[in-house]
C-alpha positions as CSV (number, residue, x, y, z in Angstrom):
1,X,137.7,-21.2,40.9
2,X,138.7,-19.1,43.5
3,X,137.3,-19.0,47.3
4,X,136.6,-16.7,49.2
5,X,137.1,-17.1,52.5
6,X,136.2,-14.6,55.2
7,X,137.9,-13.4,58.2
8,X,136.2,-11.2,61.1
9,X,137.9,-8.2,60.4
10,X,135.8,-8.6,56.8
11,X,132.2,-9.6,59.1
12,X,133.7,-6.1,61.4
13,X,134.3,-4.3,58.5
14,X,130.4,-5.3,56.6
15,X,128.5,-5.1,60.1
16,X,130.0,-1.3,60.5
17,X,128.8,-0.3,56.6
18,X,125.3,-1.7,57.4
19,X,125.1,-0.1,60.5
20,X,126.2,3.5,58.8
21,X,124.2,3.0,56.1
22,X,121.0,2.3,58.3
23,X,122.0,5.1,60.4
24,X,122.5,7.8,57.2
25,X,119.1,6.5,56.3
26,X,117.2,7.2,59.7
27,X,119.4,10.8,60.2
28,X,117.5,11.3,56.7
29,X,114.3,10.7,57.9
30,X,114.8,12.7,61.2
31,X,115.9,15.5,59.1
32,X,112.9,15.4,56.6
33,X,110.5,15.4,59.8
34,X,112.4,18.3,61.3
35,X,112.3,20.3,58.5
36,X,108.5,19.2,58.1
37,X,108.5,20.5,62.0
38,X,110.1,23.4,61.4
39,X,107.7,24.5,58.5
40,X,104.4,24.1,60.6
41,X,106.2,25.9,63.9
42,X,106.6,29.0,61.1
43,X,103.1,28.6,59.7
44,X,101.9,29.0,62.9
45,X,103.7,31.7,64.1
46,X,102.7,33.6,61.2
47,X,98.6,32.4,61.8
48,X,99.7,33.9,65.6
49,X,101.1,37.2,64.5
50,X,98.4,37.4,61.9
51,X,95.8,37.1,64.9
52,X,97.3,39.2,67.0
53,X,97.5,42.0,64.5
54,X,93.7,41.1,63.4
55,X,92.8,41.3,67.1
56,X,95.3,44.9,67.9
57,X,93.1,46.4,64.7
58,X,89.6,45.0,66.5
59,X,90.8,46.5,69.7
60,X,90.6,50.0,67.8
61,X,87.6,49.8,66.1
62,X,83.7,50.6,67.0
63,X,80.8,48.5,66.4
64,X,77.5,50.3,66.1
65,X,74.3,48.9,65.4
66,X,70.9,49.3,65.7
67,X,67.5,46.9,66.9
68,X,63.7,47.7,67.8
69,X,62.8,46.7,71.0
70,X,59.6,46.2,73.0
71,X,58.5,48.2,76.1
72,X,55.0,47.2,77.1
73,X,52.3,46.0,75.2
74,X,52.5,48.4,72.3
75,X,55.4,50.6,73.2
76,X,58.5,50.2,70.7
77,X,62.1,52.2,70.7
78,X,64.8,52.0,67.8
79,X,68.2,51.4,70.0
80,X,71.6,52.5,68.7
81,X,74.0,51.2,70.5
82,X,78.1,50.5,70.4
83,X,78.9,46.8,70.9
84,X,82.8,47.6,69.3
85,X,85.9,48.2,72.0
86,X,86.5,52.0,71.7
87,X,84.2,54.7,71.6
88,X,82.0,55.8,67.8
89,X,82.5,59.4,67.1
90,X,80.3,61.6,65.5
91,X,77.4,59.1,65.1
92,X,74.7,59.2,62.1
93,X,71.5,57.5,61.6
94,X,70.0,57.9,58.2
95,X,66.5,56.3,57.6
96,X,66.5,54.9,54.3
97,X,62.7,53.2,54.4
98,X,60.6,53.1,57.0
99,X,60.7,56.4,57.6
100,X,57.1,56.5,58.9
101,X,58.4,55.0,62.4
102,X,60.7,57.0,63.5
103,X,59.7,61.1,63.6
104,X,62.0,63.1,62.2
105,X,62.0,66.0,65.5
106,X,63.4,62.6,67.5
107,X,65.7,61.9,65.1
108,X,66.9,65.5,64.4
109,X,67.2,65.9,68.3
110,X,69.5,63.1,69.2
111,X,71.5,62.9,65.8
112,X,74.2,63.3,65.2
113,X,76.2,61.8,68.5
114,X,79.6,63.7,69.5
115,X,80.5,60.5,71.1
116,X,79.1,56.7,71.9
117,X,80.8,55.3,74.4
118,X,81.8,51.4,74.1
119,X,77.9,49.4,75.2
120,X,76.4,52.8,75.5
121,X,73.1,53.4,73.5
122,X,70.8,55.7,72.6
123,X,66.7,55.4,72.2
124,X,64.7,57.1,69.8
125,X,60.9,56.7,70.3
126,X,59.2,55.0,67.7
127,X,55.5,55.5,65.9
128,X,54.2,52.2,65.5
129,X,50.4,50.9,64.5
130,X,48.6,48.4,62.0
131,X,50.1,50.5,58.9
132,X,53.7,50.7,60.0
133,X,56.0,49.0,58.0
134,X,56.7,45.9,59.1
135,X,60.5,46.2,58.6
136,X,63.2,49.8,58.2
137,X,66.5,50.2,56.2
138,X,68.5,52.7,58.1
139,X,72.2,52.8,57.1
140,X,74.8,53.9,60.4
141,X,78.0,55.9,59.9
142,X,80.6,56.6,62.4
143,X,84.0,58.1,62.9
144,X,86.4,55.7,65.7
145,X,90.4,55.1,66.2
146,X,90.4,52.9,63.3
147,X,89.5,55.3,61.0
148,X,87.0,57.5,59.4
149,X,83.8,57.1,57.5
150,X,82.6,53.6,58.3
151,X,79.0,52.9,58.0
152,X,76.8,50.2,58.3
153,X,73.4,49.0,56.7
154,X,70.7,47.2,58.2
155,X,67.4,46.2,57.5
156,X,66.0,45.6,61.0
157,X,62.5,44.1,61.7
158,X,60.1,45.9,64.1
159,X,57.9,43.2,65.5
């Protein structure tokens, strides 16, 4: 049999491949985790620029709506009003039911709207007693910066 016998350049020379294979091992990892880093930093960038053009296309857009409010004990008015960013051209108010509460002089007389400015509204007096409908479907259109034609439909109750 043969023996081995060991001298410290051999111990050197063992110690130095265990170290530089525990080293190629933990660059591995530190790679795999920066490339894992790397890939959410990119995801998220794209979630940002994604936001930011969701918000620059907001920023252009109009919001109009409508609700019945209460002045008084029995006094009611439909409001049309523009919660959006920029100003709703050539606004439209088309009763759909519920026609009964709103006359159609008032609503002749005020629509359509060259312009409503951003959290500017309009009031249209409203005809309500025990046989009014309890609830109207009107459906909104509007021009803005974003676009033409939108529209809107809303079933809004009176009381």
């Amino acid at each position: 049999m043969m023996a081995l016998s060991f001298t410290l350049s051999d111990v050197a020379a063992f110690l130095a491949l265990v170290v530089a294979i525990w080293s190629a091992i933990q660059t591995g990892r530190f790679n795999k985790r920066q490339s894992a880093f790397a890939e959410t930093a990119e995801r998220l960038n794209q979630l940002l620029i994604d936001k930011e053009a969701s918000d620059s296309q907001s920023q252009r857009k109009a919001d109009v709506s409508a609700t019945f409010i209460k002045i008084g004990k029995n006094n009611y008015r439909l409001k049309v009003f523009n919660k959006g960013m920029v100003p709703a051209r050539n606004v439209r108010l088309e009763m759909l039911s519920g026609e009964s509460l709103v006359g159609q002089h008032e609503l002749q007389q005020k629509f359509p709207l060259q312009v409503l400015e951003r959290h500017q509204s309009v009031e249209l007096i409203t005809s309500v007693h025990h046989q009014s409908p309890r609830r109207a479907h009107v459906r909104l259109h509007w021009d803005d910066d974003a676009g033409e034609a939108h529209n809107k439909e809303l079933w809004i109750d009176v009381f």
